[in-house]
N, C-alpha and C positions, 0 to 999 in steps of 0.2 A: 777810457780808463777813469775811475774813480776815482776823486779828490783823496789824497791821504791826508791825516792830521799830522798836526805840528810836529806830536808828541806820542810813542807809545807809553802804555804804561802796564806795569806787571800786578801791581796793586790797587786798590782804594786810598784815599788820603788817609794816612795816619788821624785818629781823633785823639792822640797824645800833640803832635808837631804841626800835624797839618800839611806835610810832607806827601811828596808823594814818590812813589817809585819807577824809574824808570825801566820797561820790558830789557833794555840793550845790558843797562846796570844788573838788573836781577841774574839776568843771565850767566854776566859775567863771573858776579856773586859764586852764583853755584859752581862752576869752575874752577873758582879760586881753593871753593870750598871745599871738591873733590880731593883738588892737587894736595892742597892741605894735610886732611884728616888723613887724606889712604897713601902718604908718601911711604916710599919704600924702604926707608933710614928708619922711618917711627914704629912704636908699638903697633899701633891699628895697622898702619898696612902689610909691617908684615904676619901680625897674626890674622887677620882678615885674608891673606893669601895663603894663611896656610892649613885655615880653616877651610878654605873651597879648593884645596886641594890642587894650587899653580905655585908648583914649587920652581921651574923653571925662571931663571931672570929675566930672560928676554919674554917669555909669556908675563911675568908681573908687570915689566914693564909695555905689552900690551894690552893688559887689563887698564891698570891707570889711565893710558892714553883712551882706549875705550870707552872710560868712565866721563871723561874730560867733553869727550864729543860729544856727549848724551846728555851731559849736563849743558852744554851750548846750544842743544838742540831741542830740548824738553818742553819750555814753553814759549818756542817761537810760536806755535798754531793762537795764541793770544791776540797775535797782527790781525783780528778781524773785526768789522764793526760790530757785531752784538757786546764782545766780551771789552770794548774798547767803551761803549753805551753803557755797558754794567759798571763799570768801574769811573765813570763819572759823570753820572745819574745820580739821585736818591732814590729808595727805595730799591727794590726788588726786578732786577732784568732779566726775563729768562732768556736765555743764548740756543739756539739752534743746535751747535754744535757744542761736543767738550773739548776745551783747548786742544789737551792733549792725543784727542783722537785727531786734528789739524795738525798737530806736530809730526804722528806720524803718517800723515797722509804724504806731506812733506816730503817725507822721506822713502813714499812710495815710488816716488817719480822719476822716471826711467835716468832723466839727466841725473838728481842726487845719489840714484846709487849708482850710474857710472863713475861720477864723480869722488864718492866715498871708497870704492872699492879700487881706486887707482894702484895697480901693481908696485907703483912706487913709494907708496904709503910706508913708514916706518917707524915703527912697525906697523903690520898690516890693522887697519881696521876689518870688522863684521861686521857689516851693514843691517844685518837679520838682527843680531845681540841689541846691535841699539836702537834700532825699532821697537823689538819686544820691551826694550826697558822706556823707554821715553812714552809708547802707547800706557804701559802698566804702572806710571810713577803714581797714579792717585788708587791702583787698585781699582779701575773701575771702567774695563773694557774686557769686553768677550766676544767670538767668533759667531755669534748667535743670540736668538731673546732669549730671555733665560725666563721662567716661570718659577712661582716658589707656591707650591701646593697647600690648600688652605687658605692663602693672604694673596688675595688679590689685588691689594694696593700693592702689597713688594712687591709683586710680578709689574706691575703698571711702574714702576720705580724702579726695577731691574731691568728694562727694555732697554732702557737708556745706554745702559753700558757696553752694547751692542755696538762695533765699531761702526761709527759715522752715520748709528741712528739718530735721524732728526727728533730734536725736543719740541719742535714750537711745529706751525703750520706752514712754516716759510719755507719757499722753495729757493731763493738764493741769499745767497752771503756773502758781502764784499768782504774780500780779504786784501791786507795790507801790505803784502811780500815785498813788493817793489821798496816800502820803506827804507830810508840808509839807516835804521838801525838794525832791519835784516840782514842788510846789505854787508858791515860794520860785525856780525856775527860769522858770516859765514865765513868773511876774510879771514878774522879770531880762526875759526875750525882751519881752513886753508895754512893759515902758518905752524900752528902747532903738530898739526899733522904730515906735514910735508907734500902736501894735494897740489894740481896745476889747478890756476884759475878758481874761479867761482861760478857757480853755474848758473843760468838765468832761471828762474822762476817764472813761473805764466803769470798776466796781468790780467788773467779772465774771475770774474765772479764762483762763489763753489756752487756746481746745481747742476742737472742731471744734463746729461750729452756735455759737458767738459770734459779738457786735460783731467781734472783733479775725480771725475767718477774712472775715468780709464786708471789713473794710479788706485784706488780703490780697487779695481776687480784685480789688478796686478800685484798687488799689496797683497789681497786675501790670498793670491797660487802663493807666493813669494812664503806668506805665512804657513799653510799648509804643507810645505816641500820643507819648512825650518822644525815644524813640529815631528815629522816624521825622522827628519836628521839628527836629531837631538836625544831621540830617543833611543838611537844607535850607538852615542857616543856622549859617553860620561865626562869627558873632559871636555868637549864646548858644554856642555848643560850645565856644567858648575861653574864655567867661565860666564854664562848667561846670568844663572841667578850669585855672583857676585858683580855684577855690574847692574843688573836692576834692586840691587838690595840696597848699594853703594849710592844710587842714584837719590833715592829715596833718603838715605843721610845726609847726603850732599843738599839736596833741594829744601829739606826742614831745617840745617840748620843755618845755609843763608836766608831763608825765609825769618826764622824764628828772629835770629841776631837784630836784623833790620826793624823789627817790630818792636820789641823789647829793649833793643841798645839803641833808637835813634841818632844811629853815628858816632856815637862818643867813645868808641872804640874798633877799630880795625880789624875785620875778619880775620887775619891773620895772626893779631894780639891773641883775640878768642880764645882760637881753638889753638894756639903755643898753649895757654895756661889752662884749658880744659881737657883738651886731648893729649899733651905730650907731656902732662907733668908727670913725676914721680909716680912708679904703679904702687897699688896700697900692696902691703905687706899684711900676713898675718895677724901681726899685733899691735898693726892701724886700725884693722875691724874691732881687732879686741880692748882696746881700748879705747879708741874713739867714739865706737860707737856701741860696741855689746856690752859694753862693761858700766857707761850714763845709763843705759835704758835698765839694764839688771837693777840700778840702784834707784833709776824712778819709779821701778813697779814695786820697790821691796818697798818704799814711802809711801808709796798711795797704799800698798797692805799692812803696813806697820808692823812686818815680819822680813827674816831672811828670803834671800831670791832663793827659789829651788826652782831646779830646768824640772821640766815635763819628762815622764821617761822617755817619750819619742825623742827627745832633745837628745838625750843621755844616749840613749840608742845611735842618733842617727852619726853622731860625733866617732862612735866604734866602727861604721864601715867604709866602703874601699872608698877611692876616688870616684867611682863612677855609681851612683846612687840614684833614686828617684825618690823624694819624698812628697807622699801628697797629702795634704792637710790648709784645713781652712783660711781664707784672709787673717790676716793678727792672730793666727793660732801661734806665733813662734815661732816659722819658718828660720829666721836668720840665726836664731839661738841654736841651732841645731847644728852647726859647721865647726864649731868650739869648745870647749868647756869652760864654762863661764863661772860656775858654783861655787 
């Protein structure tokens, strides 16, 4: 077995703090993050569950849970040494693998989704939903190379995203699993979920005739038989793309907070005062904000504001409109009458 370090880490040192991030923190971050934003009391989650069409409670509240595991499990594939050398190196490391295609390799493996899919989960976890979400959180994995006609650098730069296509020449990669900050994650997933035990992970290296290539060909049936099922049924497919959409909120904005807020305030604090404040009202937009910009354009032309007739137009129809018109042609002017 492979020596592990001290210490994982989810980031590069901050060049504000000098700080750095730990993978088991990040993690958690995101989770908090999820629980946070998408709770079921607040605005976001429940127009966010009622926008992907889970009106059911006991489904919202296994959406959230859902969301919660995905986010603890999103970038554990980071426990590996390339991406572990990248992030505390200088310069430029290129990694073999991409995190998150290790994330859900992860979670290809016969014991994790025994273990995910335990009947007495409650509510039940889908072990497919959070796969698809945790593989798709950066947008950048496909079933296949992909080609882009014309540009053959994009095609040489879209291979990539070919699940657990190698970037580098290397045929193996030590991964970290065993770490207790793995270890420390998965218990986190274990209690909130209601799962027995924790499952063991293999201590073998990732690289071809492994456990981790057999999860791979198991992974890709597992995905084909979800692709096919999904397409049968409109209520897990909107249960899916609300939890990889969710994900993807959840993991920018503990990502973001941590970079910009160097601790000096509490994920929690945050998103209380950005996410759960007051919703604006009609005559927030109109006065806060339509009504200073009408009077900075009327000063820089040194005449009255007058809307554009599309303005004037768009303000006369129903709720459900499309308007399409250029950057800074005045789209927001158009929701009111401002004149």
């Amino acid at each position: 077995m492979h020596e592990l370090p001290k210490q994982l880490w989810a980031k590069s040192k901050s060049k504000i703090s000098g700080k750095q991030l730990s993978l088991k923190q990040h993690l958690l971050d995101a989770e908090e993050a999820a629980h946070l934003i998408f709770r079921l009391d607040g605005r976001w989650g429940r127009n966010w569950c009622r926008f992907f069409r889970i009106r059911d409670e006991a489904e919202q509240q296994r959406f959230l849970l859902n969301l919660r595991v995905a986010a603890l499990f999103h970038d554990i594939g980071k426990a590996n040494a390339d991406f572990y050398e990248a992030v505390t190196t200088p310069g430029f490391k290129a990694q073999t693998l991409r995190h998150e295609h290790l994330s859900a390799l992860v979670l290809c493996l016969p014991s994790v989704r025994k273990w995910i899919s335990h009947p007495k989960s409650s509510p039940r976890l889908d072990v497919d939903v959070i796969t698809a979400a945790v593989l798709s959180h950066h947008l950048k994995a496909s079933d296949r190379q992909i080609s882009v006609p014309g540009d053959p650098k994009a095609s040489e730069r879209a291979k990539y995203y070919r699940w657990c296509q190698p970037q580098t020449a290397k045929k193996v990669v030590a991964l970290y699993f065993q770490h207790d900050e793995v270890t420390k994650i998965l218990e986190r997933i274990n209690q909130i979920a209601g799962l027995e035990g924790v499952p063991e992970l293999p201590n073998s290296v990732w690289k071809e005739n492994s456990p981790w290539e057999q999860a791979h060909k198991q992974g890709k049936k597992a995905g084909d038989f979800f692709n096919r099922a999904i397409k049968a049924n409109d209520e897990r497919l909107m249960f899916l793309a609300a939890v990889k959409a969710g994900l993807i909120v959840a993991d920018s904005a503990a990502s973001g907070l941590v970079r910009v807020n160097e601790g000096k305030i509490s994920i929690e604090d945050w998103i209380d005062d950005v996410v759960h404040s007051a919703p604006i009202g009609a005559n927030d937009i109109e006065f806060a904000i339509l009504a200073p910009r009408a009077k900075q354009i009327a000063e820089r032309l040194g005449q009255p504001f007058q809307p554009h007739n599309f303005q004037t137009q768009m303000a006369q129809q129903s709720s459900r409109a499309l308007l399409l018109a250029a950057c800074g042609a005045g789209k927001n002017f158009g929701c009111m009458d401002v004149g």
